[in-house]
N, CA, C and O atoms as CSV, one atom per row, in Angstrom:
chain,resi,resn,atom,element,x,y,z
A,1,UNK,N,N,-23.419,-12.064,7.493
A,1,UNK,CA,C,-23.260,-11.237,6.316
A,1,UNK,C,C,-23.727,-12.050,5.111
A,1,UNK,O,O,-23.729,-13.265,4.915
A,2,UNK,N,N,-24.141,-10.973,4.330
A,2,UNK,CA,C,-24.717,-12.086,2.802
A,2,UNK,C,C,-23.773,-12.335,2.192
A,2,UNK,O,O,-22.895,-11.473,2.217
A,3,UNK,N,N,-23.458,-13.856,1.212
A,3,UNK,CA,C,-22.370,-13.844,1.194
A,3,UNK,C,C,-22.268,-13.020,-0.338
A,3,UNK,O,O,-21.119,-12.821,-0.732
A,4,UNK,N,N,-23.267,-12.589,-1.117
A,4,UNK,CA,C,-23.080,-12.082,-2.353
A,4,UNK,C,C,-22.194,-10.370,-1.988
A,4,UNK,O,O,-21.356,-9.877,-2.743
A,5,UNK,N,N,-22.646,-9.774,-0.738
A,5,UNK,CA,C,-22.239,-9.110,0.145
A,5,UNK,C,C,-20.918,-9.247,0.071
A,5,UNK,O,O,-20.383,-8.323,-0.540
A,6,UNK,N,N,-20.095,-10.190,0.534
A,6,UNK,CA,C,-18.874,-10.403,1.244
A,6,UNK,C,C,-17.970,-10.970,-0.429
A,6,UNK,O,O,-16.821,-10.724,-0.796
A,7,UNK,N,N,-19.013,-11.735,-1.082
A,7,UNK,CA,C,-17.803,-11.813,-2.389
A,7,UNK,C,C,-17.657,-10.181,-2.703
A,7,UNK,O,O,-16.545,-9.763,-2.380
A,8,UNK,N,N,-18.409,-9.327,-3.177
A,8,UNK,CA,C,-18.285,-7.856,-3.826
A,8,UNK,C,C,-17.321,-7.187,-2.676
A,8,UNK,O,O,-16.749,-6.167,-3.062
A,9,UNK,N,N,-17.074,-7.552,-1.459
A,9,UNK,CA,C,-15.896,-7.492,-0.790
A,9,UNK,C,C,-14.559,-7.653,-1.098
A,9,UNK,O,O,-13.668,-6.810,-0.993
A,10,UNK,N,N,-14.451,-9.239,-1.636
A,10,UNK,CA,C,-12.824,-9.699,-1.824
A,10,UNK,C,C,-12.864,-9.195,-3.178
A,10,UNK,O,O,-11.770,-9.357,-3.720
A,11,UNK,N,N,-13.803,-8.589,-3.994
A,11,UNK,CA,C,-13.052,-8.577,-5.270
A,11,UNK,C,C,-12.821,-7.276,-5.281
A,11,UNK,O,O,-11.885,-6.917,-5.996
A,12,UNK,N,N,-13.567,-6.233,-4.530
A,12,UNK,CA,C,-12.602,-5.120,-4.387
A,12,UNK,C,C,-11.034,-4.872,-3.785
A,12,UNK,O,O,-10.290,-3.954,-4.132
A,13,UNK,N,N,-10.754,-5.832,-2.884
A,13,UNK,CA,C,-9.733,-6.429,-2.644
A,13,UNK,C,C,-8.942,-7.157,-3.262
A,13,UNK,O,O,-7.933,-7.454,-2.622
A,14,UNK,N,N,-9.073,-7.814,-4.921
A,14,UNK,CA,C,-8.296,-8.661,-5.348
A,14,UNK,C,C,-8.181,-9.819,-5.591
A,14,UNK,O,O,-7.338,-10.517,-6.154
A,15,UNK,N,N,-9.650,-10.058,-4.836
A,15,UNK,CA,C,-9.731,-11.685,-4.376
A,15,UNK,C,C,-10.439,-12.512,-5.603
A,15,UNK,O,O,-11.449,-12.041,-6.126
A,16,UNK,N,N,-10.056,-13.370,-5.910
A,16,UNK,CA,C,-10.792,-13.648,-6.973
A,16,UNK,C,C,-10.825,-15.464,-7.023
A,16,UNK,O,O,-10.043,-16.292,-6.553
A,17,UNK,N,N,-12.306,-15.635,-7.940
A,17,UNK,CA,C,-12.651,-16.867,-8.251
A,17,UNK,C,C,-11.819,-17.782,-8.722
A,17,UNK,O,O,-11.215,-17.573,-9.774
A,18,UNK,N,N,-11.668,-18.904,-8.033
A,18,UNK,CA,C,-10.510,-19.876,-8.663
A,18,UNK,C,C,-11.158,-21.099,-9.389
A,18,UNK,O,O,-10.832,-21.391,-10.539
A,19,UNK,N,N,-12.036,-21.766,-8.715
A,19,UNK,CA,C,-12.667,-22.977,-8.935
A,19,UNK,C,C,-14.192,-23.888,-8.122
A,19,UNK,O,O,-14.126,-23.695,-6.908
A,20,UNK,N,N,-14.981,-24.441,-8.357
A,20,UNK,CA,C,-15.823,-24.854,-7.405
A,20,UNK,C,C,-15.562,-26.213,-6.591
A,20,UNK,O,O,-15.119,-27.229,-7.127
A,21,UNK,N,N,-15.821,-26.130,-5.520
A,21,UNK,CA,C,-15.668,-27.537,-4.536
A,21,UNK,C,C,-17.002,-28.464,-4.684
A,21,UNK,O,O,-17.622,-28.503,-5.747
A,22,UNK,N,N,-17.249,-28.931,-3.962
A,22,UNK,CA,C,-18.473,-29.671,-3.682
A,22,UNK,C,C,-19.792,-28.877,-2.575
A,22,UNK,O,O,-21.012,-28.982,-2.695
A,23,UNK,N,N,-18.907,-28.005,-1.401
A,23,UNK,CA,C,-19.728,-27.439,-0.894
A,23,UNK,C,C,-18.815,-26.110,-0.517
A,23,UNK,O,O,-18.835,-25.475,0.538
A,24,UNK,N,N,-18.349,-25.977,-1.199
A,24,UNK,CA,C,-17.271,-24.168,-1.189
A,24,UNK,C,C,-16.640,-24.362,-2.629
A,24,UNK,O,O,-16.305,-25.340,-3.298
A,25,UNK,N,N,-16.631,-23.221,-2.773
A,25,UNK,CA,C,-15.725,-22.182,-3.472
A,25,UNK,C,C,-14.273,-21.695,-3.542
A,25,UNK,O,O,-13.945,-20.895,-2.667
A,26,UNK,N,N,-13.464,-22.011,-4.340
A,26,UNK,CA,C,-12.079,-21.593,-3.708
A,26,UNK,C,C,-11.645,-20.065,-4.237
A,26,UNK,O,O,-11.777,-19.893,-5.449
A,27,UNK,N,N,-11.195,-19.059,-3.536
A,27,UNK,CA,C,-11.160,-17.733,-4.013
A,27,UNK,C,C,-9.316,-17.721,-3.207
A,27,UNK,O,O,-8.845,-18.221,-2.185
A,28,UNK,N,N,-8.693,-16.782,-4.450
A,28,UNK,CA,C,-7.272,-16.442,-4.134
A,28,UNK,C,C,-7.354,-15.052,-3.913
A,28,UNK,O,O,-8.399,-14.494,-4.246
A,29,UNK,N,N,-6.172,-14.193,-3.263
A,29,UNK,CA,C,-5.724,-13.191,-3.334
A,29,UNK,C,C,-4.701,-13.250,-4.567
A,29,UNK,O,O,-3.690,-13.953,-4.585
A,30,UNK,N,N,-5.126,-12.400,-5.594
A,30,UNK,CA,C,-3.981,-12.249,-6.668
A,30,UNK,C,C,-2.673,-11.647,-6.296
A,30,UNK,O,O,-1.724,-11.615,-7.080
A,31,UNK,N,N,-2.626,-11.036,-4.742
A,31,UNK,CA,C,-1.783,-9.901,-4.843
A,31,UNK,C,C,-0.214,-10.714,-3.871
A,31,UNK,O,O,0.899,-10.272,-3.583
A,32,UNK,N,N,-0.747,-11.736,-3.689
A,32,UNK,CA,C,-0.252,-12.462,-2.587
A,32,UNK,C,C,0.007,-13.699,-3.052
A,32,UNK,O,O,1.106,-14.213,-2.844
A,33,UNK,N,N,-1.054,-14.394,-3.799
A,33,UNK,CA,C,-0.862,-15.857,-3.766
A,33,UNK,C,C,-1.575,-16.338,-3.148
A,33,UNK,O,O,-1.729,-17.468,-3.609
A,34,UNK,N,N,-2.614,-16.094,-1.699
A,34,UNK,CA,C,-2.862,-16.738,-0.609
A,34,UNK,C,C,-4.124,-17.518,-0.878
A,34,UNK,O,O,-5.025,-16.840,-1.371
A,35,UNK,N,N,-4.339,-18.545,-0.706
A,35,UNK,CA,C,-5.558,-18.939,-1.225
A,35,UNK,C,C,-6.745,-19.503,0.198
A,35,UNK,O,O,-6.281,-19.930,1.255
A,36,UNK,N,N,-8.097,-19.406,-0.026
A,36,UNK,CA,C,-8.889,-20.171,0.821
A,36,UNK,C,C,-10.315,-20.956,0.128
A,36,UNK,O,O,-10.281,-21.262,-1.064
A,37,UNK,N,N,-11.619,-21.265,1.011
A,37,UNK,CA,C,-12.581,-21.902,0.401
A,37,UNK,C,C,-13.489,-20.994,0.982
A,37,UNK,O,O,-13.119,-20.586,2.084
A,38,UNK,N,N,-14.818,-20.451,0.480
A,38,UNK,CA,C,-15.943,-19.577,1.109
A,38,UNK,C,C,-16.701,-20.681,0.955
A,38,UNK,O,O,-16.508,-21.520,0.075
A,39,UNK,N,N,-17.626,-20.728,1.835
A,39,UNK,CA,C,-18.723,-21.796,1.940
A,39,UNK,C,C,-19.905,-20.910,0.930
A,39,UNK,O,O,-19.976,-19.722,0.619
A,40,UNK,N,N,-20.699,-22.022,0.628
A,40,UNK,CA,C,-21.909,-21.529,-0.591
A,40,UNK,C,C,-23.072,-21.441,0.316
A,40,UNK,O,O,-24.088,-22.110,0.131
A,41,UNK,N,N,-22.968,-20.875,0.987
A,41,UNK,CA,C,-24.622,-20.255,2.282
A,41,UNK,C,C,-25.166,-19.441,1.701
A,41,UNK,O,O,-24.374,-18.754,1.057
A,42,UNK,N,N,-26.490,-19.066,1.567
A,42,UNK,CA,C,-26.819,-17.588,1.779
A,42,UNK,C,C,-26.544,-16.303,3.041
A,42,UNK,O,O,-26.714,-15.108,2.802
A,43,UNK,N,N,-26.180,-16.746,4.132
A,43,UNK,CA,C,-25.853,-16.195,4.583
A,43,UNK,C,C,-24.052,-16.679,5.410
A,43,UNK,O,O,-23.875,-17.898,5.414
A,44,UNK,N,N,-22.979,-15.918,5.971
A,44,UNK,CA,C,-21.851,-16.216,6.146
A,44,UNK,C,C,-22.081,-15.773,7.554
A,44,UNK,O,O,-22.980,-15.006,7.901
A,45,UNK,N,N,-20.909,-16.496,8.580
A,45,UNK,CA,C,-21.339,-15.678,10.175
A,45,UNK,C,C,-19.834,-14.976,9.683
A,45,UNK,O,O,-18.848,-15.330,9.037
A,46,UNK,N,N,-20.320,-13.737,10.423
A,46,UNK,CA,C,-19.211,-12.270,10.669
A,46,UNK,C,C,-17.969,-13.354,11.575
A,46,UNK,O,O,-17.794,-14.168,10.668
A,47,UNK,N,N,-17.564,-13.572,12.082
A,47,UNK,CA,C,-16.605,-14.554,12.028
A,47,UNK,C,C,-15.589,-15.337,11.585
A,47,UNK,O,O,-14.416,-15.472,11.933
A,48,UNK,N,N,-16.459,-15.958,10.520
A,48,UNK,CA,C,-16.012,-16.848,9.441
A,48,UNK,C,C,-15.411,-16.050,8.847
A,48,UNK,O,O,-14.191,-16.170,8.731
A,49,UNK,N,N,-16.170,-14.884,8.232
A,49,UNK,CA,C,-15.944,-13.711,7.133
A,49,UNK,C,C,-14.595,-13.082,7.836
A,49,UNK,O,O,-13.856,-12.715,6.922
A,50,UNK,N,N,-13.989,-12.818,9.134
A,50,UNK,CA,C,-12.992,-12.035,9.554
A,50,UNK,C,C,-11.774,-13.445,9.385
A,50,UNK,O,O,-10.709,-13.186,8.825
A,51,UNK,N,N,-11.890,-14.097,9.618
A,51,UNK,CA,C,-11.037,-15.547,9.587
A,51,UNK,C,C,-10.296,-15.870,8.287
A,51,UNK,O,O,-9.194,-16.383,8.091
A,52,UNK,N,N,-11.404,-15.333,7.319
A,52,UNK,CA,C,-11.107,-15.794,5.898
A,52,UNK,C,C,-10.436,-14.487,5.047
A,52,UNK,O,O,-9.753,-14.661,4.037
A,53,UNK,N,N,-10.693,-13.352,5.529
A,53,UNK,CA,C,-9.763,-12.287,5.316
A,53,UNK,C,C,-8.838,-11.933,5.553
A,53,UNK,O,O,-8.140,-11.089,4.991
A,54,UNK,N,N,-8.571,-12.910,7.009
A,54,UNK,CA,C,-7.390,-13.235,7.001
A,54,UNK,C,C,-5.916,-14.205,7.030
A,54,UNK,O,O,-4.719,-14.237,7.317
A,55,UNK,N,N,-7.217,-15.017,6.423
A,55,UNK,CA,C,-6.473,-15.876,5.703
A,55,UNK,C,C,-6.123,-15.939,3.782
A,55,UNK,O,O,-5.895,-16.794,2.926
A,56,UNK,N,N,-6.256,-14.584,3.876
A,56,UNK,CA,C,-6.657,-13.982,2.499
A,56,UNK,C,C,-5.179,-12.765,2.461
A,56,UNK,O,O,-4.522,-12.331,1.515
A,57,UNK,N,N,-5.112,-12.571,3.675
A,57,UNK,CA,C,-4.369,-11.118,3.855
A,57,UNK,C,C,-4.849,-9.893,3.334
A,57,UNK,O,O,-4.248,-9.157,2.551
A,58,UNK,N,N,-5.845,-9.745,3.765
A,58,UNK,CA,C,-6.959,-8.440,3.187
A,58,UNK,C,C,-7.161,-8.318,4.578
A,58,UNK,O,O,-7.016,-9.214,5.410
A,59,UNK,N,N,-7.779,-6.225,4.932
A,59,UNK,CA,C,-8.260,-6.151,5.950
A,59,UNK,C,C,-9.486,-6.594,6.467
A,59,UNK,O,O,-10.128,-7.217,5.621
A,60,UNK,N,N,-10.018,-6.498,7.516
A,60,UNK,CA,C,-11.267,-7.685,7.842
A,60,UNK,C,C,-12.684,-6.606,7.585
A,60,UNK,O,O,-12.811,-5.384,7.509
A,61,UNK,N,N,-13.398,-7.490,7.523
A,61,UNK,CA,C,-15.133,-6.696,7.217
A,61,UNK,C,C,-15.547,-5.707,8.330
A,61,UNK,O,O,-15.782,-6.174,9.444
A,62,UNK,N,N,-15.637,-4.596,8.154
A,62,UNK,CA,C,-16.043,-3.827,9.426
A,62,UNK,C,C,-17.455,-4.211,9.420
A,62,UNK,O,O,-18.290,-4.222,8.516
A,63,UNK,N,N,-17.512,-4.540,10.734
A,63,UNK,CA,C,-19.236,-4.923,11.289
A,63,UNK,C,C,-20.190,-3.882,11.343
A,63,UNK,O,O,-21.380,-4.162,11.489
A,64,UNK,N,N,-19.745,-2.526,11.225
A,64,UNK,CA,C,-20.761,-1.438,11.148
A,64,UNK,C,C,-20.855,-0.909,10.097
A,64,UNK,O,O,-21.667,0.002,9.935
């Protein structure tokens, strides 16, 4: 998935920009507290992207 794709994802969800790493991004759920890191790829594997949603507590990316 692209990840410009998958951010316009979490922020319909809530998810939002916290700070930059060295090679990720840290994005929170406002609604929760829950926090993680998105890697800075152009592209994300569908995987990663279901892992991190739920580690987000958001529902996961439908693949179709």
């Amino acid at each position: 998935m692209k990840r410009a794709k998958f951010i316009k994802y979490l922020n319909e969800h809530n998810c939002g920009f916290i700070k930059h790493g060295a090679k990720h991004d840290k994005y929170m759920n406002h609604n929760n507290g829950q926090r993680t890191m998105i890697p800075r790829h152009l592209d994300i594997d569908e995987d990663l992207c279901e892992l991190i949603c739920k580690q987000l507590g958001i529902p996961k990316v439908s693949r179709y």
